[in-house]
Residue frames as a rotation matrix with the C-alpha (Angstrom) as fourth column:
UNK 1
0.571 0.821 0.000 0.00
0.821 -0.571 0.000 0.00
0.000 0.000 -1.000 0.00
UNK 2
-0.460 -0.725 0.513 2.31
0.675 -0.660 -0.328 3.17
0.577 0.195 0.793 -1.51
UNK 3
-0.052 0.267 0.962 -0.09
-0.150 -0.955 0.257 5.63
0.987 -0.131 0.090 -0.13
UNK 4
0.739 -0.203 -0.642 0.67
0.672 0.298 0.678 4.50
0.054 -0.933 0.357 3.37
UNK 5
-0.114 -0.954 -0.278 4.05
0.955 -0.182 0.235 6.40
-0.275 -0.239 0.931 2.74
UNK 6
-0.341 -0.100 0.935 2.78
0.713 -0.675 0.188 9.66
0.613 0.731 0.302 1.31
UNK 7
-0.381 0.123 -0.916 2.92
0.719 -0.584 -0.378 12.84
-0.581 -0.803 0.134 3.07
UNK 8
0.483 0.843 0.238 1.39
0.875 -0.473 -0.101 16.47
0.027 0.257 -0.966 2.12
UNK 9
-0.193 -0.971 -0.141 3.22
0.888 -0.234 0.395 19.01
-0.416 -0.050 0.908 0.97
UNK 10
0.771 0.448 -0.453 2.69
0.265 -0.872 -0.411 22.87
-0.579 0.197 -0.791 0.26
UNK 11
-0.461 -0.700 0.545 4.99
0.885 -0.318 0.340 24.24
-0.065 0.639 0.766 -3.09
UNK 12
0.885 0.339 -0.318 5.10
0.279 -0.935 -0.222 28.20
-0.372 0.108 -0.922 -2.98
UNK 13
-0.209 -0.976 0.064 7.33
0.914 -0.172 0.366 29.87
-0.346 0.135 0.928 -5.16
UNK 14
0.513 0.165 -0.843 7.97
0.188 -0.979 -0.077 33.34
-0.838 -0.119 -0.533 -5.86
UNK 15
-0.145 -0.517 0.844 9.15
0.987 -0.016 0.160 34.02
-0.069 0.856 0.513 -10.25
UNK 16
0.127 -0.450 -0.884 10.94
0.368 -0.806 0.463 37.07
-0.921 -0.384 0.063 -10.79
UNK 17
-0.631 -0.265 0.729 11.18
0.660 0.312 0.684 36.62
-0.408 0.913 -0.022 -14.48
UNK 18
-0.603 0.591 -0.536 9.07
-0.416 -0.806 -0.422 39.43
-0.681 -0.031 0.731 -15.97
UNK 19
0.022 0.888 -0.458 6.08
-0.897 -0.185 -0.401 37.76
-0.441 0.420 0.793 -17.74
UNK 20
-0.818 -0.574 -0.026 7.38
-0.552 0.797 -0.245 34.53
0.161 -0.186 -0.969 -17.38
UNK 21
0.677 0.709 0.199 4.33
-0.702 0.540 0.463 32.29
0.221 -0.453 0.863 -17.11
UNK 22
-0.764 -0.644 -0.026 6.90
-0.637 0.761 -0.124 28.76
0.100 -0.078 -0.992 -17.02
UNK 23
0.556 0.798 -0.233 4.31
-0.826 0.563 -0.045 26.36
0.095 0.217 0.972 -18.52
UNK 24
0.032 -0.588 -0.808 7.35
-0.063 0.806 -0.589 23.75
0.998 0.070 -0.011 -18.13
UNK 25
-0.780 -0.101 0.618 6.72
-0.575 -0.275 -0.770 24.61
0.248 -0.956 0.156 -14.33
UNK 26
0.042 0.941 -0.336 3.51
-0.999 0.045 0.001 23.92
0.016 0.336 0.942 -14.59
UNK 27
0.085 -0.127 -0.988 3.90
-0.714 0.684 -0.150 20.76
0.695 0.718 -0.033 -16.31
UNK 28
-0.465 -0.834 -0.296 6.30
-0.189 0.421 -0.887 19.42
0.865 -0.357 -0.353 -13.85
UNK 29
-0.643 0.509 0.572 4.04
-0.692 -0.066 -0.719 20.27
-0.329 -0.858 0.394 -10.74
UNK 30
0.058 0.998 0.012 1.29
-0.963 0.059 -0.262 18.61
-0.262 0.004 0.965 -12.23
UNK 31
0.343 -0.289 -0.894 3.18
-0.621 0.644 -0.447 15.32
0.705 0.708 0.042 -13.35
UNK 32
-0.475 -0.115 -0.872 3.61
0.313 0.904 -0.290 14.53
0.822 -0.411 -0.394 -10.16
UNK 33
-0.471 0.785 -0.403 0.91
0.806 0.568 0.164 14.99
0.357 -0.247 -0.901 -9.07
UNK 34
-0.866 -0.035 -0.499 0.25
0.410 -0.621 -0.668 18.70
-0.287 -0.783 0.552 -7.59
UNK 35
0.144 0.946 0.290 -2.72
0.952 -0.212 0.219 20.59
0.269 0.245 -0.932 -7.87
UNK 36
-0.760 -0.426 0.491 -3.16
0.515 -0.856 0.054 24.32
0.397 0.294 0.869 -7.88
UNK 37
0.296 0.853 -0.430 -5.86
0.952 -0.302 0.056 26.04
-0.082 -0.426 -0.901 -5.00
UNK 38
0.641 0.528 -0.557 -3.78
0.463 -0.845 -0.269 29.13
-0.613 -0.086 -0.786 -5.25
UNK 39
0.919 0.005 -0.394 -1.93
-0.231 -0.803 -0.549 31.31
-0.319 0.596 -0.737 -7.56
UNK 40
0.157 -0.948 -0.276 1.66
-0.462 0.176 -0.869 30.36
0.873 0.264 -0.410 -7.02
UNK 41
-0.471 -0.138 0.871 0.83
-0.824 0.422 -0.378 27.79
-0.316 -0.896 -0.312 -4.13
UNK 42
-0.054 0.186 -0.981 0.44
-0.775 0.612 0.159 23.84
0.630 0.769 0.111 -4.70
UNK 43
0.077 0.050 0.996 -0.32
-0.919 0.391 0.052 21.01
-0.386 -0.919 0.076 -3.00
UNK 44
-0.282 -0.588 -0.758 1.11
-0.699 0.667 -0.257 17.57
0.657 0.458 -0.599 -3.23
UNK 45
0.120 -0.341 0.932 0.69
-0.753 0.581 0.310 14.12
-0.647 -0.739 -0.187 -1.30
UNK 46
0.532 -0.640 -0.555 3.73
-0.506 0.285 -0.814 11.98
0.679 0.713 -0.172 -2.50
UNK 47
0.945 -0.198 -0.261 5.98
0.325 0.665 0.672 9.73
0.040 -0.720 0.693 -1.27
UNK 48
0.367 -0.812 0.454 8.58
0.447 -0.275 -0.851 12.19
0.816 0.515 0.262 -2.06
UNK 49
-0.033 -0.206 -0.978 10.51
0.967 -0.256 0.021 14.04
-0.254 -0.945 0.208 0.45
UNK 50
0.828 0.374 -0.418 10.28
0.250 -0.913 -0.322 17.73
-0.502 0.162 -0.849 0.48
UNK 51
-0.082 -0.930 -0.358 14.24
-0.424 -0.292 0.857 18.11
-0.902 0.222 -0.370 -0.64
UNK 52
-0.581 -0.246 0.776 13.42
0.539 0.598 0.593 15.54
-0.610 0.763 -0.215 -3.78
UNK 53
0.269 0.716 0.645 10.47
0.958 -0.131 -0.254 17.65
-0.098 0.686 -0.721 -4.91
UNK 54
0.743 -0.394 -0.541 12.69
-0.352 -0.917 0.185 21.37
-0.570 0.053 -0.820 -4.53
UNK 55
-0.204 -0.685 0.700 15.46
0.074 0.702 0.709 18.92
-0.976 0.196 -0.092 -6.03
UNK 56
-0.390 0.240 0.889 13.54
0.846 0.475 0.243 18.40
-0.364 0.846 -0.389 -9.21
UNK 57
0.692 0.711 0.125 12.52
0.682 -0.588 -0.434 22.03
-0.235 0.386 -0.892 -9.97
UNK 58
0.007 -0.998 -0.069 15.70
0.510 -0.056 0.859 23.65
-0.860 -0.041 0.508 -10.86
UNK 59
-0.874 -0.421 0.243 15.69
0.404 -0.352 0.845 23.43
-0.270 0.836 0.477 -14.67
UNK 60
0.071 0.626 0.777 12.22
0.952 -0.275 0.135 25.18
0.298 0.730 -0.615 -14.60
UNK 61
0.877 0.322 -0.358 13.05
0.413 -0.885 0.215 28.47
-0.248 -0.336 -0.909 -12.54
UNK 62
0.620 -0.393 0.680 15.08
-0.064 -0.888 -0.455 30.98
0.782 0.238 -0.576 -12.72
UNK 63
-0.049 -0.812 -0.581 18.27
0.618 0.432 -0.656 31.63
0.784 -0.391 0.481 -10.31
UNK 64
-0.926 -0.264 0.268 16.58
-0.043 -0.633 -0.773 34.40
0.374 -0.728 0.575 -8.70
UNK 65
0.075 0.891 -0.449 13.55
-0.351 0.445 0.824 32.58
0.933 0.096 0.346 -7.99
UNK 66
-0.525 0.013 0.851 12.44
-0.841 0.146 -0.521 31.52
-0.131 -0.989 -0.066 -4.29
UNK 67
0.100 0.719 -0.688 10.83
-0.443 0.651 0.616 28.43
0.891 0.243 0.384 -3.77
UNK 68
-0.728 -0.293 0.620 9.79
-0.680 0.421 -0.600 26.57
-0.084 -0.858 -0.506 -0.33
UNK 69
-0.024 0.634 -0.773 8.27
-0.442 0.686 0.577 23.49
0.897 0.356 0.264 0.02
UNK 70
-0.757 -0.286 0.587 7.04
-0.640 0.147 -0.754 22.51
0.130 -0.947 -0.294 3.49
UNK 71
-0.934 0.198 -0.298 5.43
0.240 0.964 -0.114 19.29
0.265 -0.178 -0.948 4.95
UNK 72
-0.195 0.822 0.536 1.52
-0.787 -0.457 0.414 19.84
0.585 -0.341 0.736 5.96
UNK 73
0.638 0.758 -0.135 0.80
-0.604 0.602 0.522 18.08
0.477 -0.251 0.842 9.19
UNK 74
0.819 -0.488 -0.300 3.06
0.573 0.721 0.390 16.01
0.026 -0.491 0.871 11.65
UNK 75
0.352 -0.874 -0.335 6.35
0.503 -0.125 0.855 16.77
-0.789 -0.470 0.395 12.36
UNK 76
0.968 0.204 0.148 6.86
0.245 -0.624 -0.742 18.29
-0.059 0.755 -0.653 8.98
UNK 77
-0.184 -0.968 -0.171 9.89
0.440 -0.236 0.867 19.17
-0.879 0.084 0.469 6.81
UNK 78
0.901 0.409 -0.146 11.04
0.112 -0.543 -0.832 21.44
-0.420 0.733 -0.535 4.37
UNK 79
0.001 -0.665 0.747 12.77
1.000 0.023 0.019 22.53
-0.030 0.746 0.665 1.29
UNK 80
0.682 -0.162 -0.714 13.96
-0.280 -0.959 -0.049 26.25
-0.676 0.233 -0.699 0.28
UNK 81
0.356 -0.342 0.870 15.14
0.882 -0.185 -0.433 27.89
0.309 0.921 0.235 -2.86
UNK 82
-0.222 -0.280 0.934 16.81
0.839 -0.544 0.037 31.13
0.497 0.791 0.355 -2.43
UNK 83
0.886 0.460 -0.064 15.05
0.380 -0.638 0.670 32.66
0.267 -0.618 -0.739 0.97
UNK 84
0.163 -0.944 0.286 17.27
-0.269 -0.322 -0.908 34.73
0.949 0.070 -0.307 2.74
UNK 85
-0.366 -0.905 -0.218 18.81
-0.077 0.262 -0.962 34.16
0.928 -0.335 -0.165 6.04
UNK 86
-0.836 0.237 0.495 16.19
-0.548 -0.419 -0.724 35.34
0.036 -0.877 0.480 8.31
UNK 87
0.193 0.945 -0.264 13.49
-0.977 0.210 0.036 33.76
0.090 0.251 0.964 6.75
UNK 88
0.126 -0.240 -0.962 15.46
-0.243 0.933 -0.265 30.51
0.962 0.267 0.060 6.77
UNK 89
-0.822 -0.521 0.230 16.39
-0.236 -0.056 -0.970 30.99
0.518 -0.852 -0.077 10.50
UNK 90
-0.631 0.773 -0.064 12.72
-0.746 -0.582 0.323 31.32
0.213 0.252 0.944 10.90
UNK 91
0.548 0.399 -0.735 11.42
-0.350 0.908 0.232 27.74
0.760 0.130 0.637 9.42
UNK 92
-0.289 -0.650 -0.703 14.17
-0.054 0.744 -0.666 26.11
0.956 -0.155 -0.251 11.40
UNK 93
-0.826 -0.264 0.499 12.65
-0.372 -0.410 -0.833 27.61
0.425 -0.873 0.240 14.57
UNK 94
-0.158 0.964 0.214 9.45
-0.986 -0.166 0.017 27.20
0.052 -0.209 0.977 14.04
């Protein structure tokens, strides 16, 4: 039973790219499996870890792109793209 192992995951990213839509973003999110409730927030439940699914979005953003994927529910982990220091200092606290 795979879905025994799947957790919930929030994908928010922030594209700097001026008029950039990244339909290859898109794509990707939705190939495994994410849905869209809000603008530039997704939800996921995968058997992935949060680092494998920030891992695998690379060749669609930009280098000055943010991106943070965090666990919904339970003990919960996350992924970052690009926050800065405080904001990372933040998650770890929280």
């Amino acid at each position: 039973m795979a879905y025994l192992n799947q957790r919930k995951y929030e994908i928010s990213y922030d594209l700097y790219r001026p008029g950039q839509q990244y339909p290859q973003l898109i794509e990707h999110l939705k190939k495994i499996g994410a849905w869209k409730p809000l603008l530039s927030t997704w939800l996921i439940k995968t058997s992935l870890t949060a680092e494998q699914i920030r891992d695998g979005m690379p060749p669609f953003i930009d280098r000055n792109d943010k991106v943070l994927v965090a666990e919904i529910g339970g003990a919960g982990g996350w992924a970052s793209y690009n926050l800065n220091e405080q904001q990372v200092a933040w998650l770890r606290a929280a």
